[in-house]
Structure formats: structure tokens, C-alpha cells
NUFIZA-986182 format. One record per residue (C-alpha): residue in three letters; x, y, z. Coordinates in steps of 0.001 Angstrom, whole numbers, padded with zeros to 6 digits, always signed. Layout:
BEGIN
alaXYZ...
end
This chain:
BEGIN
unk+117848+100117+090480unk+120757+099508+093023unk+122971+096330+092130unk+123696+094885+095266unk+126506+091928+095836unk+126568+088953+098385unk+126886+089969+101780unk+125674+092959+101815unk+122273+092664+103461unk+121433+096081+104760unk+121956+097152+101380unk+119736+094515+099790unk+116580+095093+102706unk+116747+098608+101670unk+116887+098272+097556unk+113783+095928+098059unk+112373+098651+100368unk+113206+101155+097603unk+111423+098683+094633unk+108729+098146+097019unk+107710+101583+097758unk+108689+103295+093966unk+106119+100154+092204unk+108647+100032+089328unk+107137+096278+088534unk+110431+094641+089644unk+108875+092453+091873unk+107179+089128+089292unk+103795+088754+090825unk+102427+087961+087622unk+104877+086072+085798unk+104877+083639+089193unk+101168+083252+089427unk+102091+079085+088879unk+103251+078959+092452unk+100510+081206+093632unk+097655+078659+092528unk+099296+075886+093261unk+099816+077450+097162unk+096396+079119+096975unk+094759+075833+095830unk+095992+073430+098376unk+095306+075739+101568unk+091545+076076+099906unk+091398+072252+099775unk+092556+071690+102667unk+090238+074425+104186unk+087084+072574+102304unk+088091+068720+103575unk+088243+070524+107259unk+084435+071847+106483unk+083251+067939+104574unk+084956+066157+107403unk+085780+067691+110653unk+082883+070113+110279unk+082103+073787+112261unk+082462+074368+116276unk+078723+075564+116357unk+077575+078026+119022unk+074710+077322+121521unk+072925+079887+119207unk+072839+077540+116690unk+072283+073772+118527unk+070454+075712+121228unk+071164+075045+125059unk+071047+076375+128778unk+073068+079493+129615unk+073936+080525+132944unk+075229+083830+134403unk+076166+084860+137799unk+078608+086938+139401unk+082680+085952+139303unk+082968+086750+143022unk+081935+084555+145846unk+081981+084615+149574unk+086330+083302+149182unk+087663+085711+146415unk+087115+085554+142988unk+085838+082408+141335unk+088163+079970+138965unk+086518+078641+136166unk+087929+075618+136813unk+085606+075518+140144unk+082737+076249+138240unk+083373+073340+135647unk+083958+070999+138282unk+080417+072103+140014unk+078603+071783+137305unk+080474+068345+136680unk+078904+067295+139878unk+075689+068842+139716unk+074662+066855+136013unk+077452+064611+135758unk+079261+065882+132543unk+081348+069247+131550unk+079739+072419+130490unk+080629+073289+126841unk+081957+076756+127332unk+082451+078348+130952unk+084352+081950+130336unk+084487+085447+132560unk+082623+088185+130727unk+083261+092072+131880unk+085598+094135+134179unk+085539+095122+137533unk+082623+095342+139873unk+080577+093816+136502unk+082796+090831+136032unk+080519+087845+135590unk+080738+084110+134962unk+078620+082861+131788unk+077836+078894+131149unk+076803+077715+128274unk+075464+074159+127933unk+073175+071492+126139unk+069637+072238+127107unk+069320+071267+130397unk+065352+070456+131772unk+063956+072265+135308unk+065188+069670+137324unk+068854+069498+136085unk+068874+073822+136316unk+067671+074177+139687unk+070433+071345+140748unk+073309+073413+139087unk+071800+076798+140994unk+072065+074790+144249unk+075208+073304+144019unk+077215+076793+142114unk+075957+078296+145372unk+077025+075789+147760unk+080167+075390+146383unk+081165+078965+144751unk+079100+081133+147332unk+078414+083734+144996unk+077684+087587+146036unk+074907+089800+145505unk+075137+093893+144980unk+075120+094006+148898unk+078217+091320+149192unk+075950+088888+150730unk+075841+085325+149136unk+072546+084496+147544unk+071240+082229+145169unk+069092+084276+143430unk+071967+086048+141412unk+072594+082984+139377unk+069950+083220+136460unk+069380+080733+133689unk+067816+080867+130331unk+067161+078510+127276unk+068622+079634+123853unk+066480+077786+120615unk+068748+077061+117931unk+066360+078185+115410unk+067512+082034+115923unk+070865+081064+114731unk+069319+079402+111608unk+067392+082449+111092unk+070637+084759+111166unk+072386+082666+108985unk+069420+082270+106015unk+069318+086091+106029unk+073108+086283+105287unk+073513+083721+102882unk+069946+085838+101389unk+072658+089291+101770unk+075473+087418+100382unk+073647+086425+097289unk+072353+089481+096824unk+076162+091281+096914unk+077567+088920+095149unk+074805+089737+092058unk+075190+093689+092523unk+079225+093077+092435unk+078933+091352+089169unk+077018+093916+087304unk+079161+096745+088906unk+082367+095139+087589unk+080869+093630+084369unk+079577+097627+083582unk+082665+099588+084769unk+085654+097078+084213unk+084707+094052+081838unk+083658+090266+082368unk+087129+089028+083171unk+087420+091156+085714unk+084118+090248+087427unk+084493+086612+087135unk+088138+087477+088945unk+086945+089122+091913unk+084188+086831+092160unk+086643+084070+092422unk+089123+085992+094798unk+085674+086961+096676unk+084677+082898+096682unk+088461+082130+097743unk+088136+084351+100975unk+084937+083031+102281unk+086545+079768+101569unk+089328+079924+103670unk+088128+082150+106557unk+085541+079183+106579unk+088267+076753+106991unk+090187+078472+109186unk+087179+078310+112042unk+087012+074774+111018unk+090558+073615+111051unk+091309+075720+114707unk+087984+075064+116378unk+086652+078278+116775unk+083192+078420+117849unk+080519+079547+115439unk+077905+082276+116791unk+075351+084382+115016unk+078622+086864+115320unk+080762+085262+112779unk+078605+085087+110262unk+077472+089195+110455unk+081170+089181+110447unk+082156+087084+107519unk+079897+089735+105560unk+082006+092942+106279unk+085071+091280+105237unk+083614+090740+101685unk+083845+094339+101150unk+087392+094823+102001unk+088182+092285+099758unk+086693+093663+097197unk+087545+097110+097553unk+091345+096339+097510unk+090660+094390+094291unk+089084+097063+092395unk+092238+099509+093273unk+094323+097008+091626unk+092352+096315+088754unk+090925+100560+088237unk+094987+100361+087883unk+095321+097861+085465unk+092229+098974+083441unk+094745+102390+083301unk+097869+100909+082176unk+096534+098766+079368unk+094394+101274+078055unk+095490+101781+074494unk+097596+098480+074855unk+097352+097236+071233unk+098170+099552+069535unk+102071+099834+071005unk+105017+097212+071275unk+106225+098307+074055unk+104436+095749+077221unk+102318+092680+076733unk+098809+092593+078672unk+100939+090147+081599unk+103449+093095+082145unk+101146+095881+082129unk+099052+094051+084554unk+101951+093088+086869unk+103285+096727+086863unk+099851+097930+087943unk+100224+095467+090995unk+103344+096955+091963unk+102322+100041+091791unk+099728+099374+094096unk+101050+097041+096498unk+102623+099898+098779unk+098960+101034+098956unk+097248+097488+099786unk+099870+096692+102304unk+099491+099993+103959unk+095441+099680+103924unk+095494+096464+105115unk+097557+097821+108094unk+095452+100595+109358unk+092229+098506+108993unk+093985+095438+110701unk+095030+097748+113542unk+091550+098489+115067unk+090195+094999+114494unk+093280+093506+116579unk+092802+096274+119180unk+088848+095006+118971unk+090415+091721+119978unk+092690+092710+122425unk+090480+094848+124199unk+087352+093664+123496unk+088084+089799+123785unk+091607+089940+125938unk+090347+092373+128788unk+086558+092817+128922unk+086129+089020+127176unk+083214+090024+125631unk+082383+086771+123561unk+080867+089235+120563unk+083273+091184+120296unk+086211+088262+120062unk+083811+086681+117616unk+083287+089856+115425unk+087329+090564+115681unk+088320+086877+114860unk+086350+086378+111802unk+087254+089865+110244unk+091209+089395+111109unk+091018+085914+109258unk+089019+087369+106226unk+090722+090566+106081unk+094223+088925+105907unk+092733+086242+103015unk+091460+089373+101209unk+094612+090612+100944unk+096357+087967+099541unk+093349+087118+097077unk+093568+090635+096287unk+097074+091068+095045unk+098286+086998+094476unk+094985+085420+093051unk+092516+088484+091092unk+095151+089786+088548unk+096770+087038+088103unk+093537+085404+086875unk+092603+088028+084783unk+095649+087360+082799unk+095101+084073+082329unk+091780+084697+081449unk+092819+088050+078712unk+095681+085841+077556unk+092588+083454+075923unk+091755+085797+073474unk+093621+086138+070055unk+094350+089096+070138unk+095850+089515+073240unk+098396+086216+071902unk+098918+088306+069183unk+099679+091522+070590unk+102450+089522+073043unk+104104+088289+069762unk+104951+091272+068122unk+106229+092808+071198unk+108472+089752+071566unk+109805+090130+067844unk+110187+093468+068350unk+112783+092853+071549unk+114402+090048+069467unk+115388+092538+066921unk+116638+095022+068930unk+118657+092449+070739unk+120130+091804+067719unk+121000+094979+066368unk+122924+095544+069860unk+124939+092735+069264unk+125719+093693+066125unk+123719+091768+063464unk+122576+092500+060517unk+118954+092954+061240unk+116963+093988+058096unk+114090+096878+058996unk+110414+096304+058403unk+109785+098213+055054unk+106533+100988+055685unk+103921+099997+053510unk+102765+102765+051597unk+099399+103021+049811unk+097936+105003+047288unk+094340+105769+046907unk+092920+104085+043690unk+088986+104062+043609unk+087516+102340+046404unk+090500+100104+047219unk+094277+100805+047458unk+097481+099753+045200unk+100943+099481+046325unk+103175+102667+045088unk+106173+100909+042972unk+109007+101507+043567unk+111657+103540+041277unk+115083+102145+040294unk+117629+104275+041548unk+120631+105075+040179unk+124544+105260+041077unk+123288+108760+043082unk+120679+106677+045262unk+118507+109009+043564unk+115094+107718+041547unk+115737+107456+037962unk+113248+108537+034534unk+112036+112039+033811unk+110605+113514+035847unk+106717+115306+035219unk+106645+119175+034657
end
């Protein structure tokens, strides 16, 4: 490992390059986990008193409504959304709730999405959008009848989200036995808690920012669940590797076997979560930015939060648990002892002590226990004395 002094910072970036991408454990992920649930724990409270308090930005999919298309080009030029909100304003006397441009091009059109709105209050938006926007037809004529309307019942939305809370139970039972039959206990009730952590805070994340809730998000919020947990079983498939055979050797306690198996798979996490980050921000770009498809932006929003919170459950929360939860057993306590007195005596005999070796016990077979061979006296030689059998 390169020794690096004060000042020199090109050579320090690249030694932590160097530790990063060898996995040589030198980075404490384990040994810090304090800081990790203290950090870990206040974002998720802060992410659940966002949900009790300020509550979700639902969708009109979900409190139902009025929506309203037509096309973004009238009889002046393309139409500002600003013009539209202020024609609706006039039309029913308060804002729409969401007025965005959906599409490209020739197919560039103008959705509004609103509180349910009866016959009467519909047929005085149509009028005035068209007196005051002009919009176009296929034929670049103006013409009314290219604004359409239609009312959205807020039961479909409660509908989508029963069936995935239904799918998420069902996951989260078929992860548990998968990881209670191939790893161990610990290491389900780990991932279930890293799992728990990222729905958590993607949660609070649309809560604390405002983003609205659709039917979208929540689809969304279930393909994140497998990310999460895939990059948590590479981590702990590594661990399960490393500590195999574990008690019977002196050389690492469970905590540093467990940390070196992050290491050694944090080059591969980090570079996962890149490539599978890079089409769901080109999702958003594209998708939201330039066409401003409202699915789209919803599906790439909720899977950028939840993939970036499964990688930090992932690699700061799941192993780091399963120590604590390993170092409760006995034998584990045990096991870190003797590999502690076993350091202290070799830092002793390097500095020189007198440090007196364990004496091998020796056995004997004597019926259906065991006795103790004695030992011999030896004489000025070092050799045993007393006659020896012929």
C-alpha cells in the first residue's frame, strides 16, 4: 500500500483509486457502521415525519379529476402554458393542478389535469381555450373540436396500488425463504431491513420534494426492490465465502472478514450501479426532458431515487447489520477473542518480551476417555531421563 505524505494529492486520489479497485479491505466500512446508522436513521426519520405530516403529491389517478388535451399550436404560434393557466383561471375561476406539453413535433400537445370539473364548467373551459389560444386542427384551421376532455375515477389508482402492495408482500415472503435457505436468518432479516430502508426513503423523497404520485411510481417503486436486492446478495454470496471455515482459524474475526468481502465488492456495486443508472437518467432526459412524457419521467424518477438508496443500503446498512446481528452469538464473541490474544502475543514477541508459548495438549487414548501423557524429567542433556523399554 503506497504511504503518501501531506501535500501530495495526486498521489493520495490515486492510492485510494488503487485500494478502491484491488478490495484489499483498507477502506473501514464495517468497523464505522456507528456513523452509518446514525446517518441512515435520521434521513429515514426524517423521510417518515415528511409521509405522517406533509403527506404524498397524489396524481389525478388517484383523487380523480378532469383532463384535457389539445394541440400546443394555435392560430399565433405555439401556445405558453402560462396562457393556458390563465384561461382556464378565467374560465372556472381557480388554477389547473398540472398544465404540461406532452410529445415532439407535429404531435406536441397540451394536457390539463384538474379536480373533476361538471358539464357545465368543461364546455366553458373548451370555449374560452379556443377563444383565447385558437388552437389548430390537422388542416391548420382553428377548431374547437380538437380540445377533448375526459373524467379520470380515482378508484383505478386505488386498484393499482392494492395489487402492488398484494406483489410486494408476496416478494418480500419469497425473498425471505430464498435467503433464509441459501444464506442463513441473519442475512434475511438484513436485506429485509436494507429492502424496508429503500422503500422508506424513496417514499420520502416524493414526499419531502413534491413529486406527484401516479399509478407510475408505484409499478416503479417495485423494480427498484430487485436491484436492491440483487446488489445485496453479491455482497453477502461474498461474505458467506470469506467466513466459511471462520472458526476454526485466528487469523480474522467475523467483522473483518465481512468488511473485506465489502471491499472486494464495492468496485463491482459502484460499477453496476453506473451502467443501470445510465439508461434510467437517459429515460429521464429523453423521455421526460424532450418528449415530456409524464410516464416515462414518473417511471425514471422513482427508479433513480430507489436505485441510488439501494446502493447505499446495499453496501453501508446490510453487512453491517449482519455483524451486529453474528456478533450476538457466543461463539462468534469467542472466536474474536482468541484472535485478539493471539495479535497481543505476537505484538509482544516483536517487541521483545518474554512471551511464554501455549503448551500442545497431548492425549493418550485410555478406554473410552483420555489421560494427559506426563511428562519426563529431563536431564542436564535436555534429554528424558529412566530406562528406557526394550
Amino acid at each position: 500500500m503506497k504511504v503518501t505524505t501531506p501535500g501530495t494529492e495526486g498521489t493520495r486520489r490515486e492510492s485510494v483509486f488503487h485500494r478502491l479497485y484491488v478490495g484489499t479491505g483498507a477502506f473501514d466500512i464495517v468497523g464505522k457502521r456507528a456513523r452509518w446508522y446514525v446517518s441512515l436513521g435520521l434521513l429515514v426519520l426524517v423521510c417518515i415525519g415528511s409521509i405522517g405530516f406533509k403527506g404524498f403529491n397524489l396524481g389525478i389517478d388517484f383523487e380523480g379529476g378532469t383532463k384535457l388535451q389539445m394541440p400546443a399550436v394555435g392560430a399565433q404560434g405555439p401556445i405558453e402554458v402560462n396562457r393556458v393557466q390563465d384561461a382556464f383561471q378565467e374560465a372556472v375561476g381557480h388554477r389547473a393542478e398540472t398544465v404540461q406539453v406532452v410529445g415532439t413535433g407535429a404531435n406536441q400537445t397540451i394536457q390539463i389535469r384538474t379536480e373533476s370539473l361538471n358539464a357545465e364548467q368543461v364546455g366553458a373551459v373548451k370555449q374560452t381555450l379556443f377563444t383565447e389560444l385558437q388552437p389548430l386542427d390537422a388542416q391548420g384551421r382553428p377548431s374547437q373540436q380538437v380540445i377533448s376532455d375526459s373524467a379520470v375515477s380515482g378508484t383505478w389508482g386505488g386498484e393499482i396500488t392494492q395489487q402492488a402492495l398484494i406483489a410486494l408482500g408476496v416478494f418480500l415472503v419469497l425473498v425471505t425463504v430464498f435467503l433464509a435457505f441459501y444464506f442463513e436468518k441473519w442475512m434475511a432479516v438484513a436485506a429485509l431491513i436494507a429492502l424496508l430502508h429503500d422503500v422508506v426513503v424513496t417514499a420520502g423523497v416524493y414526499s419531502l420534494i413534491g413529486f406527484e404520485v401516479t399509478p407510475s411510481t408505484v409499478i416503479g417503486l417495485l423494480t427498484i426492490l430487485g436491484f436492491s436486492l440483487y446488489d445485496t446478495v453479491v455482497v453477502f454470496d461474498k461474505v458467506k465465502e470469506n467466513t466459511r471455515g471462520l472458526l476454526g482459524l485466528t487469523r480474522r474475526t467475523y467483522p473483518e472478514a465481512a468488511n473485506l468481502a465489502v471491499n472486494q465488492t464495492l468496485m463491482r456495486s459502484i460499477n453496476t450501479s453506473v451502467i443501470a443508472l445510465l439508461p434510467v437518467g437517459g429515460l429521464l432526459v429523453v423521455g421526460a426532458g424532450m418528449l415530456g412524457v409524464g410516464m416515462l419521467r414518473d417511471l425514471a424518477l422513482v427508479q433513480l431515487v430507489g436505485m441510488l438508496a439501494g446502493v447505499i443500503s446495499s453496501i453501508l446498512l446490510a453487512t453491517p447489520l449482519l455483524v451486529d446481528f453474528k456478533m450476538r452469538e457466543p461463539k462468534y464473541r469467542e472466536h474474536a477473542a482468541k484472535v485478539e490474544a493471539r495479535r497481543e502475543r505476537a505484538a509482544a514477541k516483536a517487541a521483545g518480551e518474554d512471551v511464554p508459548e501455549e503448551a500442545p495438549k497431548q492425549t493418550v487414548s485410555a478406554g473410552a476417555g483420555t489421560q494427559r501423557r506426563p511428562s519426563r524429567p529431563a536431564g542436564k542433556s535436555g534429554r528424558p531421563t529412566g530406562k528406557r523399554r526394550r
